[in-house]
N, C-alpha and C positions, 0 to 999 in steps of 0.2 A: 695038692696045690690048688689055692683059688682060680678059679678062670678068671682072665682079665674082664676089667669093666668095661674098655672099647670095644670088645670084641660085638659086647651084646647091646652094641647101641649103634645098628649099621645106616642110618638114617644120618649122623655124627661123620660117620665113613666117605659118605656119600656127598655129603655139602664139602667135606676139607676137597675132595677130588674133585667137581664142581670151580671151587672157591679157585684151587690151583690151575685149574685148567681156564678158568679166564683171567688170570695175567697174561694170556696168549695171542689173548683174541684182542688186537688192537683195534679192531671196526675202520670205518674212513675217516680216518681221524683230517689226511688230508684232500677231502674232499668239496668239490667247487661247482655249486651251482649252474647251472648252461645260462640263469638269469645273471649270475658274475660274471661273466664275459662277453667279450666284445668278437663274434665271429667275422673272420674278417671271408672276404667270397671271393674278392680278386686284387691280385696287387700288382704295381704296375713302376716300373722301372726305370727313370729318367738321366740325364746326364745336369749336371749341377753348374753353374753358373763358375763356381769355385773350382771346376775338376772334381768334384766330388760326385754324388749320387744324392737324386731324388726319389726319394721312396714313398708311394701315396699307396693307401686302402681302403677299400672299398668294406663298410660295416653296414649291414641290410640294418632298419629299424623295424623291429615286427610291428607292432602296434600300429604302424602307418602301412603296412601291407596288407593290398584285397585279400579276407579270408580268413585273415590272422583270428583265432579263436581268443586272441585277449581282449581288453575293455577298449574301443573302440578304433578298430581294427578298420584299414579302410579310410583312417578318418580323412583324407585328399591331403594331405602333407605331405612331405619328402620321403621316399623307402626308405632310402640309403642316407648315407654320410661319405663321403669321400675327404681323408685327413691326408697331407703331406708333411715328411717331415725331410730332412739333409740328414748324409753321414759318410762318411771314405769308405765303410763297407755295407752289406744289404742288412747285416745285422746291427749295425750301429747305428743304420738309420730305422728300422724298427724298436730301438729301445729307444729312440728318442723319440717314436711316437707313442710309447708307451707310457712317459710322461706328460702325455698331453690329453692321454684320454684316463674317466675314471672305475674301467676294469678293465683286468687284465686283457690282452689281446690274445685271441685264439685263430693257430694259421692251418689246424687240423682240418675244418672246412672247406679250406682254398682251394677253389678247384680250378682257376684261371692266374694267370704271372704272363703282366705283358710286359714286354722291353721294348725301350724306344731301336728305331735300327739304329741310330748316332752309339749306342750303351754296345748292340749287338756288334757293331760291325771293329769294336775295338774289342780287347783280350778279354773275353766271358770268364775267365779261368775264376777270377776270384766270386762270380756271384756263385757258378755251378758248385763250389767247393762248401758257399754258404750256403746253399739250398741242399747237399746232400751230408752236410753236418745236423742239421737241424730237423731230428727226427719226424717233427712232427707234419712236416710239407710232406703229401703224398706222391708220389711215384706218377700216380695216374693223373695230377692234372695238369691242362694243356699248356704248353707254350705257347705265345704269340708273339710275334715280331711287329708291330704298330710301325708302319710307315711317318712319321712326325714323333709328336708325344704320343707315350705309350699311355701315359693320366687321360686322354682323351675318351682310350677305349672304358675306364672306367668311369664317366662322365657323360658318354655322350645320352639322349634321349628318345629309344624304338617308340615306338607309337604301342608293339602290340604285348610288350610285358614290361613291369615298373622294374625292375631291376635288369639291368644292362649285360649284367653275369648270366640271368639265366636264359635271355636274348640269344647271347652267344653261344654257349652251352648249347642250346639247341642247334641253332643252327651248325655248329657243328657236329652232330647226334645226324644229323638230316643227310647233310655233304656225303659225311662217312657211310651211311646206309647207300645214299646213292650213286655213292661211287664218284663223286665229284673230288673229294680229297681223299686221304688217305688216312688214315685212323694213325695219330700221332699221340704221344703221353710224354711227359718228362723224364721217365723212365726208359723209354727210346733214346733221348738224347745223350744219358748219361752212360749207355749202351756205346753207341756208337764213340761219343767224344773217347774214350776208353779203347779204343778199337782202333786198330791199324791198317782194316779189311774195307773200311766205308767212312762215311762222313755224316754227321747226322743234319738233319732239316727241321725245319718248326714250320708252324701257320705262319702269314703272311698277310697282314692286312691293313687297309684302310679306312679311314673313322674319319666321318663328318657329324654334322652335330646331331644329326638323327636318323643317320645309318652308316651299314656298317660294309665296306664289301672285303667280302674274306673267302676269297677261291683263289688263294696262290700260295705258293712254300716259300719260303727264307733256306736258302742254299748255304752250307758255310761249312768252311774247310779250317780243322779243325777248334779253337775256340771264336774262332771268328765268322762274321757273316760276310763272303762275296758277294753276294747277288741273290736272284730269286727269279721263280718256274712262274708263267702266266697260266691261264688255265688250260691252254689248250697244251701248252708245253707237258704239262703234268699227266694228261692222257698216256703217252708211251710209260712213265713213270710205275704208274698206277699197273698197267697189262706186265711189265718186268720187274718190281720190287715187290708187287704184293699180290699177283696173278689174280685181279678181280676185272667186271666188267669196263665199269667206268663208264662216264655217263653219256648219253645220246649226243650223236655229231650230224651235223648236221654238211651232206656230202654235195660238191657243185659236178654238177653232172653236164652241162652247157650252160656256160653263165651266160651267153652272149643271146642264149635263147631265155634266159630267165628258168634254168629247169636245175633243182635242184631237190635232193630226198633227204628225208629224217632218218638216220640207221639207231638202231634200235640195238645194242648188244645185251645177249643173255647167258650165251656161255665163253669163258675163255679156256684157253688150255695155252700155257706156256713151255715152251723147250729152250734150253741153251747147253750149248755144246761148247768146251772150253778147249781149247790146243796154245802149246807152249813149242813155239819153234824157234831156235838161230838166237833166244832171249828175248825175244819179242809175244804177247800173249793175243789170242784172238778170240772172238767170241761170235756163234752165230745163234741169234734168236729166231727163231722158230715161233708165229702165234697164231694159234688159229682161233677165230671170232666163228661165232653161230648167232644170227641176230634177225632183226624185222624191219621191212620197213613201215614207220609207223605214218608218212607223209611224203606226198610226192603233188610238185607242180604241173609235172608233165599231161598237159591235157591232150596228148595228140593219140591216134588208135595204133599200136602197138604189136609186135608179137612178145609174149609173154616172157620165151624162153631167151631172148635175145635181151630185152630189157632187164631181164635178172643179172644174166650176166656181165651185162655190161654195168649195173649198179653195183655187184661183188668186184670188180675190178678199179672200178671209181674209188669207191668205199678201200679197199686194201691200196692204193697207191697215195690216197689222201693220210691215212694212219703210218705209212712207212715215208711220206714226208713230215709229220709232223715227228716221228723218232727221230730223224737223220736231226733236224732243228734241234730238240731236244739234246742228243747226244755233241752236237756239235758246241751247246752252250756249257755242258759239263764238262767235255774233253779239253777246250782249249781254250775257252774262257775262262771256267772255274778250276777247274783239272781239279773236279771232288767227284768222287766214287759214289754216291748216294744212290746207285740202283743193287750194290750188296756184290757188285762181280767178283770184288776183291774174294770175299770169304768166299762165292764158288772155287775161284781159282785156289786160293790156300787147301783147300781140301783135295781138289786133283792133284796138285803139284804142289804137295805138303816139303820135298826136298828144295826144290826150287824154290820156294817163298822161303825158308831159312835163309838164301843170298840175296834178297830183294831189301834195298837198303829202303825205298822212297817207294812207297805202291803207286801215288797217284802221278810222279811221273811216268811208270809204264802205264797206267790206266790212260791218262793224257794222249800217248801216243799207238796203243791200241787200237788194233784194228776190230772193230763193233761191225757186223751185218744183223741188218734188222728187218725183217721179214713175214708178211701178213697173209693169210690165205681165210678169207671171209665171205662163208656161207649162206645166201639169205634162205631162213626156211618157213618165210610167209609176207607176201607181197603183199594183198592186201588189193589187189588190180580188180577191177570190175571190167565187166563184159559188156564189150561196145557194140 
């Protein structure tokens, strides 16, 4: 029998197998440019004239930004662009700004979504539902609750970086390192709104036209926003939802003499002890601080060991007034859980949270003790 002629033409073998194995390979057939799009950095949430929604974007311009490696970068122009457009929902007023600009908009960027509090403090249900349909908004970036308009915060003009997003951005990078706020994501919120253990919170802030002040929460019990933490309110917050320092207080030690210290915290250690009695739940916090003082008025000559203590005593009666304040705005003005007790207690008394119809009115009428025992372990006194 002849041998076949393909056999000995493996070259012929070689390209058909080749040939067939790229119909396979379909390459990026749908692929897009980062020069075709339009990234947007912060968007920001308005209430409408009509009832409806005002939706504005913030689109950096590289080529007008310090640094930008393209042809003339820097050039003193506008960075940004800020477009608004209407629409009844957050996505329908994004495709109507998508017929206004000429590439696509890209919201995988987004690292900032401010909402007016007018937008917050009515039924969020349908933005969160559009922000966690729409794969492409990350999880991690912040919410803000804008005191006025929320288009403001992306508008307004920092003196010390040309885009207002990365302004912000830092400054909250900064807060959260120093323990001023609390390290928050949109992925908290969506946490918590989901949850029947707690209440979730957002940043909280104020925009003028060329700054920014952002050291308070937006409180809100479940899609809506109540109210909102000052700064110093957010102190007990800070030591019982997320057991970190929080940042320097500054302690009156005789106001009437003018004498007041810097305390300085460095370590916390949190306890809570949960009991279920008669149906009623209680809870006793436990915190001990380790800290410094880093400033004191007091110019008069001193014994060392008396002044310490008597500054650890100031210092822990001034923090367990600012929790009583604190707890007392949560409990019965907001009646929102947003220190996490809820889920402690579900876990102790996993039977008893099966008949709890309403958490936040046992949370409401709960009995909270809050309690500080604060060490100074360096004065800082010079020898008189």
């Amino acid at each position: 029998m002849k041998p076949s002629t393909f056999c000995h033409r493996p070259h012929v073998a070689l390209f058909l197998v080749l040939l067939l194995a790229g119909m396979f390979l379909t390459g990026c057939w749908d692929r897009r440019d980062i020069e075709q799009r339009s990234l947007v950095s912060a968007i920001g949430i308005d209430k409408g004239a009509a009832g409806d929604y005002l939706i504005s974007i913030q689109v950096p311009i590289p080529n007008q930004i310090a640094g930008s490696t393209g042809t003339g970068g820097g050039g003193g122009g506008e960075a940004y662009r800020v477009i608004t457009s209407t629409g009844d929902t957050l996505m329908e007023g994004l495709n109507n700004l998508q017929k206004r600009t000429n590439q696509m908009i890209f919201v995988g960027h987004t690292r900032v979504i401010a909402i007016s509090e007018e937008v917050a403090r009515e039924n969020m249900a349908s933005i969160i539902d559009g922000l966690r349909r729409k794969s492409s908004f990350r999880r991690l970036l912040w919410p803000i609750v804008v005191h006025g308009e929320a288009r403001n915060l992306l508008t307004f003009s920092p003196k010390l970086e040309q885009l207002p997003t990365v302004f912000v951005m830092d400054q909250l990078k900064t807060s959260s390192k120093l323990g001023i706020l609390p390290k928050l994501s949109l992925g908290d919120m969506y946490i918590a709104m989901s949850k029947t253990t707690e209440e979730p919170i957002a940043y909280y802030a104020h925009v003028s036209k060329e700054d920014i002040q952002l050291d308070q929460l937006a409180v809100f019990r479940g899609n809506r926003m109540v109210g909102h933490l000052n700064a110093h309110e957010i102190i007990p917050l800070i030591h019982i939802r997320n057991q970190r320092n929080g940042p320097d207080v500054t302690v009156p030690i005789d106001p009437e003499k003018n004498v007041f210290v810097t305390f300085h915290p460095k370590k916390t250690k949190t306890r809570i002890n949960t009991r279920f009695e008669e149906g009623k739940p209680s809870f006793q916090i436990r915190i001990r601080m380790d800290g410094s003082i880093t400033e004191s008025t007091h110019k008069e000559i001193i014994n060392p060991v008396r002044w310490m203590n008597e500054v650890e005593q100031a210092t822990a009666a001034y923090y367990e007034k600012l929790a009583k304040k604190t707890l007392q705005k949560l409990q019965k003005e907001y009646q929102a859980d947003i220190l996490r007790l809820g889920t402690l207690f579900r876990g102790r008394y996993p039977e008893a949270w099966k008949k709890i119809d309403c958490w936040q009115t046992l949370f409401s009428n709960a009995e909270i003790q809050v309690a500080y025992d604060v060490r100074i372990r360096q004065t800082g006194l010079e020898k008189r």
